[in-house]
N, CA, C and O atoms as a GROMACS GRO file, in nm:
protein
  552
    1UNK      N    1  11.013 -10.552  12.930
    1UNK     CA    2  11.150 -10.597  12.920
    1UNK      C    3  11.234 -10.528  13.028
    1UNK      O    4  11.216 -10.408  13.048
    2UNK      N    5  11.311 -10.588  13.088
    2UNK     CA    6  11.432 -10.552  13.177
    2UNK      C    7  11.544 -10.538  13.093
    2UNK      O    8  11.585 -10.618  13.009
    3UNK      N    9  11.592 -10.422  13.126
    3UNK     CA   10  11.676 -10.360  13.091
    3UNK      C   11  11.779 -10.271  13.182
    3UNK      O   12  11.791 -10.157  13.136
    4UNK      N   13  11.837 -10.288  13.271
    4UNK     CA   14  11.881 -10.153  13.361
    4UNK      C   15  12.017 -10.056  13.288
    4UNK      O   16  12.113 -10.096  13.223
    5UNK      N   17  11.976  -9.909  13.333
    5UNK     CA   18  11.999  -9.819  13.302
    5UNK      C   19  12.124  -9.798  13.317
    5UNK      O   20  12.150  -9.827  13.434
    6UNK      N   21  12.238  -9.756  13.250
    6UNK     CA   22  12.359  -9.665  13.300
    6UNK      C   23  12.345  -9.605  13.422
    6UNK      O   24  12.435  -9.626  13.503
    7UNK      N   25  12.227  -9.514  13.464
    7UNK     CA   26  12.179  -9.429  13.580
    7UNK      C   27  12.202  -9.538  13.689
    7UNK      O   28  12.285  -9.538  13.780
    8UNK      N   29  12.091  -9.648  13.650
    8UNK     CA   30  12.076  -9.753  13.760
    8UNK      C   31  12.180  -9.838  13.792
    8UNK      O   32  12.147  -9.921  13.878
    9UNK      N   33  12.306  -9.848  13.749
    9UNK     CA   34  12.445  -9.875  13.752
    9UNK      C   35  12.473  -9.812  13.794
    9UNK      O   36  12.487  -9.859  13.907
   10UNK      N   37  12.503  -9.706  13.797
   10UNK     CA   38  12.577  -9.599  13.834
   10UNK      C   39  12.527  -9.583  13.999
   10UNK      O   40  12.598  -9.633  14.086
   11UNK      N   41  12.425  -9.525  14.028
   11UNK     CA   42  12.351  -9.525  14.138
   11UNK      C   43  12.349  -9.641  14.226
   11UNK      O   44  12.321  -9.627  14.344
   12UNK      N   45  12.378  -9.755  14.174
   12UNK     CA   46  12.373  -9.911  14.313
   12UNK      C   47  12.483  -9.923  14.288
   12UNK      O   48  12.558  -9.875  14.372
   13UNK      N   49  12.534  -9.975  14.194
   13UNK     CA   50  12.700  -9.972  14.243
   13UNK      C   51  12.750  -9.873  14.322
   13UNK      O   52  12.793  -9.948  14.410
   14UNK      N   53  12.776  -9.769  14.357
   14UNK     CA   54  12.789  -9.663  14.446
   14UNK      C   55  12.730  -9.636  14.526
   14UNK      O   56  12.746  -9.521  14.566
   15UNK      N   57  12.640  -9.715  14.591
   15UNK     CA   58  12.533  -9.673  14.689
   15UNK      C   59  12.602  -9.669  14.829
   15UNK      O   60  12.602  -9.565  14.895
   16UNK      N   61  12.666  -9.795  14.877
   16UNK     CA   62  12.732  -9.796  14.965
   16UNK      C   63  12.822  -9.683  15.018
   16UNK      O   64  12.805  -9.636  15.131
   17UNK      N   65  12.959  -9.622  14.898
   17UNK     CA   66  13.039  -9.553  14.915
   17UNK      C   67  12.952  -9.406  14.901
   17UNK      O   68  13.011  -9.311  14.954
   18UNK      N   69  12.818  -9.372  14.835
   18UNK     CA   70  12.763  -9.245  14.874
   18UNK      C   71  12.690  -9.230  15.003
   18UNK      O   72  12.640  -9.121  15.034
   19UNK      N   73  12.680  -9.357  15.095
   19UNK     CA   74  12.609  -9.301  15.216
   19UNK      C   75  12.484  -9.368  15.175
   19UNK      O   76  12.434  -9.393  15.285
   20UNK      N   77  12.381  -9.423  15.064
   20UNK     CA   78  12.299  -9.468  15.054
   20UNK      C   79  12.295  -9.653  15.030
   20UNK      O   80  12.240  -9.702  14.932
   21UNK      N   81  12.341  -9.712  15.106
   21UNK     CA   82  12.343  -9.868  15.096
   21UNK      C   83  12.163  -9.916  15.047
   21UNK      O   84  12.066  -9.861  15.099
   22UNK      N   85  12.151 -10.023  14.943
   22UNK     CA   86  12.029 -10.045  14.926
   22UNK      C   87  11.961 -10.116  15.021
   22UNK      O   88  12.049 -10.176  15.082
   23UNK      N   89  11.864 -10.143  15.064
   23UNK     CA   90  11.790 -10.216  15.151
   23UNK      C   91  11.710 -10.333  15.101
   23UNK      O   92  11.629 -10.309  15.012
   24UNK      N   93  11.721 -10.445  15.142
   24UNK     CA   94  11.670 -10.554  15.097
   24UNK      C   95  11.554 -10.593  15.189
   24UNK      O   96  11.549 -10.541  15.300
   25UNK      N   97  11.448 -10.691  15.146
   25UNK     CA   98  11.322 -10.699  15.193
   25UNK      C   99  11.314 -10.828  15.148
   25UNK      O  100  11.326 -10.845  15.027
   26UNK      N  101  11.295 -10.930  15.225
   26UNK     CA  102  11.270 -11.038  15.242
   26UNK      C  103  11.153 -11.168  15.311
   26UNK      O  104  11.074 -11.104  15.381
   27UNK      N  105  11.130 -11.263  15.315
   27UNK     CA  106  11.031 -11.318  15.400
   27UNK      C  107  11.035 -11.444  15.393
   27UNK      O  108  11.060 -11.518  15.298
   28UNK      N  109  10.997 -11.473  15.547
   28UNK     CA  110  11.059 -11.603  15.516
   28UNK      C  111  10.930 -11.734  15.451
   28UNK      O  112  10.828 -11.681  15.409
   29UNK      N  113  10.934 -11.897  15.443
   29UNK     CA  114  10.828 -11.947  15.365
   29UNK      C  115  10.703 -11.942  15.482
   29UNK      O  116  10.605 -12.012  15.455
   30UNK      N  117  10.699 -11.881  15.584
   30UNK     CA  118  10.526 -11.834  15.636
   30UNK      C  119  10.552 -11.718  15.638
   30UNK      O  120  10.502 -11.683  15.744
   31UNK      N  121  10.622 -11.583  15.569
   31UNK     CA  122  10.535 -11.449  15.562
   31UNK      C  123  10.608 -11.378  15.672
   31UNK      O  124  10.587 -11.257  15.665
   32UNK      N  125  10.692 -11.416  15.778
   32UNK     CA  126  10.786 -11.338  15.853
   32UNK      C  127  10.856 -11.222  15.761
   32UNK      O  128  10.917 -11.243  15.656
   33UNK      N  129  10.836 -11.109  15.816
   33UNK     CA  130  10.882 -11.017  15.684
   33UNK      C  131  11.081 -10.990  15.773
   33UNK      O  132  11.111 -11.018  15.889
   34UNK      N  133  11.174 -10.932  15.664
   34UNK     CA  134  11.280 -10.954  15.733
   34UNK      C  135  11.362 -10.794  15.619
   34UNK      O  136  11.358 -10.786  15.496
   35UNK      N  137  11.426 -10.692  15.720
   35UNK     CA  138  11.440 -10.573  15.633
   35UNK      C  139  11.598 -10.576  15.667
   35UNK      O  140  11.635 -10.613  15.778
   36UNK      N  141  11.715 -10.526  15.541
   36UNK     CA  142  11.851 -10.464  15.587
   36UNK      C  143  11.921 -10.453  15.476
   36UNK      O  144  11.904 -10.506  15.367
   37UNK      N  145  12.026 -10.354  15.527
   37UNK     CA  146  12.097 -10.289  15.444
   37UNK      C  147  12.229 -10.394  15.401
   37UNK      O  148  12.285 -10.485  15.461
   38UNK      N  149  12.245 -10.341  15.286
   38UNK     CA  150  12.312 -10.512  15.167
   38UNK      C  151  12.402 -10.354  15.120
   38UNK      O  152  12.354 -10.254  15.068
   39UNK      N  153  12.521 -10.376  15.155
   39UNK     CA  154  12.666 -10.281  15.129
   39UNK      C  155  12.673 -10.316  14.989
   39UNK      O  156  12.667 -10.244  14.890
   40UNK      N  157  12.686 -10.452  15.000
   40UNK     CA  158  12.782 -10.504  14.851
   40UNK      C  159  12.627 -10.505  14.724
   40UNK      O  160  12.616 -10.580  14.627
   41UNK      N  161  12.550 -10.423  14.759
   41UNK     CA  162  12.420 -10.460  14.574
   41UNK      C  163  12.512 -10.392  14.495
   41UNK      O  164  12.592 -10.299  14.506
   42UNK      N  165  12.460 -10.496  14.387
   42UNK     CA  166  12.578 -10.448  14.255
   42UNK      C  167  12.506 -10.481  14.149
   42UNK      O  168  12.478 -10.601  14.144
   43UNK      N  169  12.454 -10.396  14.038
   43UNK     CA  170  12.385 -10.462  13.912
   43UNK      C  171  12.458 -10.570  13.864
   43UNK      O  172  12.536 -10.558  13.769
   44UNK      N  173  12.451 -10.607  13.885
   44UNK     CA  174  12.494 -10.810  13.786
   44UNK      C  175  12.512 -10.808  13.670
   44UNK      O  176  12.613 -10.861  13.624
   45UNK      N  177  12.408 -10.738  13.579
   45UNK     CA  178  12.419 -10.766  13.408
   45UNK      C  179  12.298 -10.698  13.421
   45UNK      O  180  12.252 -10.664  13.530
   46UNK      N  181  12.222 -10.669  13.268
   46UNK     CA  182  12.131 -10.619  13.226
   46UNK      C  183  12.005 -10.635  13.343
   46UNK      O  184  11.975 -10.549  13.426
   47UNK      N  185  11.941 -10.772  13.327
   47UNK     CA  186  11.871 -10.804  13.410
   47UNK      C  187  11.832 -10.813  13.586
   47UNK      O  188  11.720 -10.808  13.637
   48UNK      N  189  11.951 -10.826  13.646
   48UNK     CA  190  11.997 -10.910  13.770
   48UNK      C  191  12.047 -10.771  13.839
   48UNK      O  192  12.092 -10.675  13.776
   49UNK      N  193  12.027 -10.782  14.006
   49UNK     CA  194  12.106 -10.754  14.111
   49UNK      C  195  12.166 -10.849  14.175
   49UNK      O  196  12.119 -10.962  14.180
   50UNK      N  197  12.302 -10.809  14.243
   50UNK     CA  198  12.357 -10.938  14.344
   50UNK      C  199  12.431 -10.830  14.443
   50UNK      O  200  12.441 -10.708  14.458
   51UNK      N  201  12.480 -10.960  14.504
   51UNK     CA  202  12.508 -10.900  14.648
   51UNK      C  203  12.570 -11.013  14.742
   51UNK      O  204  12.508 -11.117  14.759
   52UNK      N  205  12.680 -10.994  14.798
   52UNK     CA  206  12.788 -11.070  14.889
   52UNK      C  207  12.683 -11.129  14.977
   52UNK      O  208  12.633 -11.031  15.033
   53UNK      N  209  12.643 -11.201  15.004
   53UNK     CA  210  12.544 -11.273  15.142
   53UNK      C  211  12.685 -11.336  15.270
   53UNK      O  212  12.711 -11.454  15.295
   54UNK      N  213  12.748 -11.221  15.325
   54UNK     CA  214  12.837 -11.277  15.372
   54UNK      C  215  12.811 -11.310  15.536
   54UNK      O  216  12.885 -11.384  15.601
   55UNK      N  217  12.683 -11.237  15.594
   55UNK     CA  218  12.657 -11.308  15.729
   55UNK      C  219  12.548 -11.427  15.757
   55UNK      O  220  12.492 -11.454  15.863
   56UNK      N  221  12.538 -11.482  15.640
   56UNK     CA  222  12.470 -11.609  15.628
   56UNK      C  223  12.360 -11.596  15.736
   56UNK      O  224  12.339 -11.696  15.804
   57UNK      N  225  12.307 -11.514  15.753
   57UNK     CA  226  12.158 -11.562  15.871
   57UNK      C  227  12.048 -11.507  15.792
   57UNK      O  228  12.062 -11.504  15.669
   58UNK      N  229  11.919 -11.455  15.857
   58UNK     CA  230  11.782 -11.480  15.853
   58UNK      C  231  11.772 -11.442  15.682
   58UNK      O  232  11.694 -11.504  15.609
   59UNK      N  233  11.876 -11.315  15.623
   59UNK     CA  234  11.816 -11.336  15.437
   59UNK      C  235  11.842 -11.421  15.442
   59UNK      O  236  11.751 -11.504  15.436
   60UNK      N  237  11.990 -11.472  15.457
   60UNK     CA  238  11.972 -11.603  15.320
   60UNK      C  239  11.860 -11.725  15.398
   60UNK      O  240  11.805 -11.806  15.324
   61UNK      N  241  11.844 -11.727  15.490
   61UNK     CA  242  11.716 -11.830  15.531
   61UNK      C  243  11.624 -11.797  15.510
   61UNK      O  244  11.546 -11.864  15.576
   62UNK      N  245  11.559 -11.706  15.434
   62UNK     CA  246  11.427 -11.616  15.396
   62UNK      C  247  11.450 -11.655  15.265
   62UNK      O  248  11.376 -11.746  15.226
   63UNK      N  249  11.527 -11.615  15.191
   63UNK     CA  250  11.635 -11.628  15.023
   63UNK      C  251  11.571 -11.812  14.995
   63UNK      O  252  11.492 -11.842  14.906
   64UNK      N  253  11.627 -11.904  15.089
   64UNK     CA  254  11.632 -12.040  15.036
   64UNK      C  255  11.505 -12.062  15.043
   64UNK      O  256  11.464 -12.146  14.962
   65UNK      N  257  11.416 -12.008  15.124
   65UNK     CA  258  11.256 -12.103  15.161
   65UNK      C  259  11.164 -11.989  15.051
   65UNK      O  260  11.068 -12.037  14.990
   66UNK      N  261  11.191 -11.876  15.035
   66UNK     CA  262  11.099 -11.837  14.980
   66UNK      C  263  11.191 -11.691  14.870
   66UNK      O  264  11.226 -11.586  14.924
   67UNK      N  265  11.213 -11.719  14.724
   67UNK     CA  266  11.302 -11.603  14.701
   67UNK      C  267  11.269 -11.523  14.627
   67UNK      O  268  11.333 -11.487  14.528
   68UNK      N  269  11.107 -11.461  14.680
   68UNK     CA  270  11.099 -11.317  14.645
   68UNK      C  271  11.131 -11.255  14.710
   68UNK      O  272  11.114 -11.276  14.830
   69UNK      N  273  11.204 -11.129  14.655
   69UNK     CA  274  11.252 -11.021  14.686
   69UNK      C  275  11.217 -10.872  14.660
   69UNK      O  276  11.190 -10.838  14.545
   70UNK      N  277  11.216 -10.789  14.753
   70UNK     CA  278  11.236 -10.666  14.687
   70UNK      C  279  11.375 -10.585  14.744
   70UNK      O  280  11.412 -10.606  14.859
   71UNK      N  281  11.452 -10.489  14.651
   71UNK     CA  282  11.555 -10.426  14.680
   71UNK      C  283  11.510 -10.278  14.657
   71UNK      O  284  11.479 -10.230  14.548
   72UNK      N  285  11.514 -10.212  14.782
   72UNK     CA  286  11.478 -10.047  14.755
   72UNK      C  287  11.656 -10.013  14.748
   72UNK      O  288  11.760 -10.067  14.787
   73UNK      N  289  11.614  -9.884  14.669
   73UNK     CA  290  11.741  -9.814  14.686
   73UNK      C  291  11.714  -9.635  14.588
   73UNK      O  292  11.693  -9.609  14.470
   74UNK      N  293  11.731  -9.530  14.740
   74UNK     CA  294  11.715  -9.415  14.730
   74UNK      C  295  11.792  -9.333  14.792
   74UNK      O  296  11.822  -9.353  14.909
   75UNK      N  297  11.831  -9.240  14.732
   75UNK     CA  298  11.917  -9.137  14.771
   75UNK      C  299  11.834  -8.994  14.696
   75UNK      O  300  11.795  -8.950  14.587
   76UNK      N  301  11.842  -8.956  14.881
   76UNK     CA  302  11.734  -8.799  14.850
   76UNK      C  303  11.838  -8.710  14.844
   76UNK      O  304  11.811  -8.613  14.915
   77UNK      N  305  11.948  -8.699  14.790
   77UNK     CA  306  12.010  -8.561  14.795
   77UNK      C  307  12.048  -8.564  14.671
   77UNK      O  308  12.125  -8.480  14.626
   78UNK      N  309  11.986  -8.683  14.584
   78UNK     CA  310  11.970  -8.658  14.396
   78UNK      C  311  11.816  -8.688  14.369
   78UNK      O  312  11.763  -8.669  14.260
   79UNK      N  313  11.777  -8.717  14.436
   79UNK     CA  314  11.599  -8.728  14.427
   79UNK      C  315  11.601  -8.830  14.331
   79UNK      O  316  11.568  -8.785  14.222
   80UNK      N  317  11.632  -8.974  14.328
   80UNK     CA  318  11.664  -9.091  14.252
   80UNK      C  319  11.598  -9.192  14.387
   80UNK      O  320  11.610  -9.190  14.509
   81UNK      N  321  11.527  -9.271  14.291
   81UNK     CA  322  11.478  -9.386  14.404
   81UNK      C  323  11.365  -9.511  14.286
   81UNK      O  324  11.283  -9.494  14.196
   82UNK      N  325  11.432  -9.640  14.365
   82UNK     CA  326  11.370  -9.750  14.269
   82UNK      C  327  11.374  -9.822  14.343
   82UNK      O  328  11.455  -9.828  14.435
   83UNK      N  329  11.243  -9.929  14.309
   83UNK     CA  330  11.234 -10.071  14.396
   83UNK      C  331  11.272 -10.150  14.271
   83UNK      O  332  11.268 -10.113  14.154
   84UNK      N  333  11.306 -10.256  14.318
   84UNK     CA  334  11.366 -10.416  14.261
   84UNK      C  335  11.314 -10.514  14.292
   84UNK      O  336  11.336 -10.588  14.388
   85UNK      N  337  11.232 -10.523  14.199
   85UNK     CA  338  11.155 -10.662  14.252
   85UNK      C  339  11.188 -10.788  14.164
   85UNK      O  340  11.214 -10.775  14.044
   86UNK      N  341  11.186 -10.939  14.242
   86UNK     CA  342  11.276 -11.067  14.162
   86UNK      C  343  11.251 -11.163  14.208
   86UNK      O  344  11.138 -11.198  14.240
   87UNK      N  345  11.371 -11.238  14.224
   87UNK     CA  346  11.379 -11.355  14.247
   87UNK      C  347  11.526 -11.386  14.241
   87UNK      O  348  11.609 -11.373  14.151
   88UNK      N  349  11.533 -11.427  14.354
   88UNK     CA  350  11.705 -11.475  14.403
   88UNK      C  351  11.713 -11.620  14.414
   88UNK      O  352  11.644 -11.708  14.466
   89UNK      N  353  11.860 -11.610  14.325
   89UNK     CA  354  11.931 -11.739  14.350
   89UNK      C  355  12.018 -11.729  14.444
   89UNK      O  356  12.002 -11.617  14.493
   90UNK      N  357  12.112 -11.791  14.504
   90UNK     CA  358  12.188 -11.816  14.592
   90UNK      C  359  12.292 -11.906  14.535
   90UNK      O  360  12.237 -11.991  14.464
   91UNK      N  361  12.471 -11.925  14.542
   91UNK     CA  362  12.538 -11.975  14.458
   91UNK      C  363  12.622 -11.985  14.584
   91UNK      O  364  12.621 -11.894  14.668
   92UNK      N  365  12.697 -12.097  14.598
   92UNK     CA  366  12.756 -12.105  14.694
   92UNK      C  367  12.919 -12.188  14.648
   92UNK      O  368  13.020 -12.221  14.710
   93UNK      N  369  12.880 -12.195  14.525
   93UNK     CA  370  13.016 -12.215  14.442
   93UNK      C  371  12.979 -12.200  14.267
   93UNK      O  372  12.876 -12.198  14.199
   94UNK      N  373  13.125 -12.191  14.242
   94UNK     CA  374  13.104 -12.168  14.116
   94UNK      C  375  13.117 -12.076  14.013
   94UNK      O  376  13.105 -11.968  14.071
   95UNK      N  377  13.135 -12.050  13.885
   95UNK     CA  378  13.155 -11.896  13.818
   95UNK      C  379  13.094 -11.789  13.843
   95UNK      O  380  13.140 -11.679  13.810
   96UNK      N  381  12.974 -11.807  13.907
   96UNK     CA  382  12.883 -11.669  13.931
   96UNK      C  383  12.930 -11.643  14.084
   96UNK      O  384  12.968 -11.531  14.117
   97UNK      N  385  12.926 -11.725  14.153
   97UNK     CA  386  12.956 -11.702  14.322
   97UNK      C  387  13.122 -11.559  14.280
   97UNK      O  388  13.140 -11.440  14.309
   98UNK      N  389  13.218 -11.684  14.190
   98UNK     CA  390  13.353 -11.585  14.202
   98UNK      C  391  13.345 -11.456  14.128
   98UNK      O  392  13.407 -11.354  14.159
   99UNK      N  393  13.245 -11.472  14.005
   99UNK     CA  394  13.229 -11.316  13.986
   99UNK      C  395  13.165 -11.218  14.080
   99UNK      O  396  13.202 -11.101  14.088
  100UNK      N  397  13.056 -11.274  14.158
  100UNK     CA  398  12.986 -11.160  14.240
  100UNK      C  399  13.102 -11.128  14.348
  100UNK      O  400  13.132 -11.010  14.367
  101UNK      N  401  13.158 -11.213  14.409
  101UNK     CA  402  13.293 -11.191  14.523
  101UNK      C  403  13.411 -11.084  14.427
  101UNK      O  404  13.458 -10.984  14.482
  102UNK      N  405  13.441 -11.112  14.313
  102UNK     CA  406  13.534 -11.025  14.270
  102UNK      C  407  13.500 -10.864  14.238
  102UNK      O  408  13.588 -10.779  14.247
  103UNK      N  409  13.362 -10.834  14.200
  103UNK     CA  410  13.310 -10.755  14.192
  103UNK      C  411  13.237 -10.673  14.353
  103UNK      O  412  13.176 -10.566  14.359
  104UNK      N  413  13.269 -10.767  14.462
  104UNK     CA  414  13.152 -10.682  14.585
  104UNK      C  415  13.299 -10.596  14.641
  104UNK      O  416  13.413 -10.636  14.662
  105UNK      N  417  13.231 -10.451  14.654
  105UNK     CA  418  13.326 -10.338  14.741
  105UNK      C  419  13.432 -10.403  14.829
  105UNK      O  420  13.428 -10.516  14.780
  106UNK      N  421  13.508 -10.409  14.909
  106UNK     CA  422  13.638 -10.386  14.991
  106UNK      C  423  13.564 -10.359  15.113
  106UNK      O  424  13.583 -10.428  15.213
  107UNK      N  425  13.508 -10.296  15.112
  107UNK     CA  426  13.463 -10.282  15.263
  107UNK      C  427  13.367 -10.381  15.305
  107UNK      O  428  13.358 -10.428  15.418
  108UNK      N  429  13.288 -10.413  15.195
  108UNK     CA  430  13.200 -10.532  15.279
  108UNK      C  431  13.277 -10.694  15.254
  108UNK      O  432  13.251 -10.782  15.336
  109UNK      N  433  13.363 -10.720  15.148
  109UNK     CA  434  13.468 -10.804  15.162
  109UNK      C  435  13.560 -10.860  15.267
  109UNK      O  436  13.585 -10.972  15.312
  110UNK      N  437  13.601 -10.731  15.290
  110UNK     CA  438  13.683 -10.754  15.396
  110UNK      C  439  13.652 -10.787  15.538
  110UNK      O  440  13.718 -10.819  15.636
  111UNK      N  441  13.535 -10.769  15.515
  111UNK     CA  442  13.419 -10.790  15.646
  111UNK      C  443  13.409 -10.961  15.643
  111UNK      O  444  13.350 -11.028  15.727
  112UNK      N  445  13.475 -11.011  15.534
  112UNK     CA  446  13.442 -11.162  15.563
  112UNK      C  447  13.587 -11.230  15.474
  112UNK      O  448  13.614 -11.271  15.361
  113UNK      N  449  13.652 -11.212  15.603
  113UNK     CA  450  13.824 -11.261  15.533
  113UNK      C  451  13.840 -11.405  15.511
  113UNK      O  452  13.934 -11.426  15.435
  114UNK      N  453  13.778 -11.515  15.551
  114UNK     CA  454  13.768 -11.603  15.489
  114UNK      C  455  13.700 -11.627  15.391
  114UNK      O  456  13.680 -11.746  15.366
  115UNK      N  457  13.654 -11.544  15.320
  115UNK     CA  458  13.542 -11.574  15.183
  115UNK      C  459  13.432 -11.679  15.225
  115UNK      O  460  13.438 -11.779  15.153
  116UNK      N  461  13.344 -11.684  15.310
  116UNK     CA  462  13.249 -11.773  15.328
  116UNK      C  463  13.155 -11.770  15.296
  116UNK      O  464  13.084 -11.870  15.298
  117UNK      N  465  13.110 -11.644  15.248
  117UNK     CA  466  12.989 -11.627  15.216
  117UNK      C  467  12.969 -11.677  15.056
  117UNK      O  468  13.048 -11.737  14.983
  118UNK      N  469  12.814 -11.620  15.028
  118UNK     CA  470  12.727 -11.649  14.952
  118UNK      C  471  12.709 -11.574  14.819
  118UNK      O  472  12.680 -11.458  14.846
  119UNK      N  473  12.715 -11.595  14.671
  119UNK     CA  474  12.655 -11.464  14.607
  119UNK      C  475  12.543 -11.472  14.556
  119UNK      O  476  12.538 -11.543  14.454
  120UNK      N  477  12.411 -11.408  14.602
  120UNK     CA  478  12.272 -11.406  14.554
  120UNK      C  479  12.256 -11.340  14.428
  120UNK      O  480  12.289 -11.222  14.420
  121UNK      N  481  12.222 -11.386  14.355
  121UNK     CA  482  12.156 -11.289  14.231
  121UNK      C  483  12.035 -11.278  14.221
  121UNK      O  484  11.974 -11.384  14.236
  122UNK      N  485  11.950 -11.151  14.193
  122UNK     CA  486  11.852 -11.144  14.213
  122UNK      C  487  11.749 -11.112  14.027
  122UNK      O  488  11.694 -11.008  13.992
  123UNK      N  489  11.755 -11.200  13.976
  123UNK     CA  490  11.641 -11.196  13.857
  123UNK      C  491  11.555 -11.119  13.892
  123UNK      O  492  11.483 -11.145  13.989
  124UNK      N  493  11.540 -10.978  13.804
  124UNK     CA  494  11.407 -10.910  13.849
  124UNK      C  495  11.302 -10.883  13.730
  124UNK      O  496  11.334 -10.892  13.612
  125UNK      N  497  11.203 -10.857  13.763
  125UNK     CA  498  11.090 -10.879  13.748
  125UNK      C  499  10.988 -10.773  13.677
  125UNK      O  500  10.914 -10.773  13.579
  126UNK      N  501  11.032 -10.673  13.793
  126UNK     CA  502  10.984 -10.556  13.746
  126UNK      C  503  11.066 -10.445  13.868
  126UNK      O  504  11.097 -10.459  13.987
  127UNK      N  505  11.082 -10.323  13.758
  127UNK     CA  506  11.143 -10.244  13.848
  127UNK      C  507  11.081 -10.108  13.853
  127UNK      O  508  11.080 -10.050  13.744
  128UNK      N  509  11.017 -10.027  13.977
  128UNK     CA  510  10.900  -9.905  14.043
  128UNK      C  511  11.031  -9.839  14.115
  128UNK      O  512  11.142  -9.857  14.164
  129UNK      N  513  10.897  -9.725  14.075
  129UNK     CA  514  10.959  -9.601  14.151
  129UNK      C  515  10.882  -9.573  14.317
  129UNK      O  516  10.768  -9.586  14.273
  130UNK      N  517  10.868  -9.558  14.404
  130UNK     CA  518  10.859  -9.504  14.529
  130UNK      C  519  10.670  -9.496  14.511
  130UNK      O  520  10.585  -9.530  14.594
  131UNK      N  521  10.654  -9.448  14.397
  131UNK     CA  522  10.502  -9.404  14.435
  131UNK      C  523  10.400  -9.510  14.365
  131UNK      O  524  10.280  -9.489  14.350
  132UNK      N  525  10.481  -9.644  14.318
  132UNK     CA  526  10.443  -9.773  14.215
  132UNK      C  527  10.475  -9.724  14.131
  132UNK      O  528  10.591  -9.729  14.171
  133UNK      N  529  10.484  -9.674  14.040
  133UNK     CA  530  10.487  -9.651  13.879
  133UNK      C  531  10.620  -9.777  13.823
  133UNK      O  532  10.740  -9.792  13.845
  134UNK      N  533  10.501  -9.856  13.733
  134UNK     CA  534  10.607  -9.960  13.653
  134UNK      C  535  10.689  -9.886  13.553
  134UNK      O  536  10.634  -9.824  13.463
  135UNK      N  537  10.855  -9.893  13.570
  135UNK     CA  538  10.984  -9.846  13.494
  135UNK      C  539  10.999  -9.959  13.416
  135UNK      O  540  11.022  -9.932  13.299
  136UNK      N  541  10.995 -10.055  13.437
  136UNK     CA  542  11.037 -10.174  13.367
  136UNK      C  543  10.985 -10.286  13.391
  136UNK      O  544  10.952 -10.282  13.510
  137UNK      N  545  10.950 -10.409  13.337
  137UNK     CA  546  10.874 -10.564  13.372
  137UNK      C  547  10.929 -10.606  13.274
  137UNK      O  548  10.983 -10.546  13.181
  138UNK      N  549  10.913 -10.748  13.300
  138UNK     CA  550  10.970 -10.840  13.276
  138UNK      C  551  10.811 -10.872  13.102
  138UNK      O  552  10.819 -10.970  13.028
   0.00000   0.00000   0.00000
C-alpha cells in the first residue's frame, strides 16, 4: 500500500527551497533515457507526486509516449533519500491542472507568467530507498 509519510511531505515539498530540488527520470517510447531537476515536486495526496511541467519539452514528450517514471529525491546533510516510482498523467486543463498550479512554489511559477504549462501527477507504485529496499508498493 502507498501511503506517503509526513517525513515524505515534508522533505519534497521543501526540496527546492532547501537546496535539494528532486530529479526526475524519464524515457522516451524507444528507451531514450532523459534526467532533470523538477523545482515545483510536490506530494499531491497520499498516493501521487506532481509537478508544474512548465517548459513543455523532452519530459513531457517522454511523459505522453511512455509514462513511467522515476523521481529521486535526496538530501545528504539529513541523510534522507527515496526513489518514486509511477506513472504520470499529464492535465492540461481542469481541477487537478488548477490545483497542482496553485500549490507549485513562486519561484518556479513565476518562471512561467503566462500559466502555460502542464500539471503531471505521478501515481506511484512503489517507493525505495537509494540501496533498493521496498518502503512502500502499491
Amino acid at each position: 500500500m502507498i501511503k506517503l509519510t509526513d517525513q515524505i511531505r515534508e522533505v519534497v515539498d521543501k526540496a527546492l527551497a532547501n537546496g535539494v530540488p528532486c530529479i526526475l527520470a524519464t524515457a522516451s517510447a524507444d528507451g531514450e533515457p532523459d534526467i532533470g531537476y523538477k523545482g515545483s515536486m510536490m506530494v499531491f495526496d497520499d498516493e501521487s507526486l506532481a509537478y508544474w511541467e512548465r517548459t513543455r519539452r523532452q519530459h513531457l514528450k517522454n511523459v505522453l509516449a511512455n509514462p513511467k517514471v522515476v523521481v529521486l529525491f535526496r538530501d545528504p546533510k539529513i541523510g534522507i533519500n527515496f526513489r518514486f516510482h509511477g506513472v504520470a498523467t499529464v492535465h492540461d486543463q481542469g481541477p487537478i491542472r488548477d490545483q497542482v498550479m496553485a500549490r507549485t512554489v513562486a519561484a518556479e511559477l513565476d518562471k512561467d507568467p503566462e500559466r502555460k504549462g502542464s500539471a503531471v501527477v505521478i501515481r506511484l507504485d512503489k517507493v525505495t530507498n537509494l540501496g533498493g529496499q521496498v518502503l512502500q508498493s502499491r
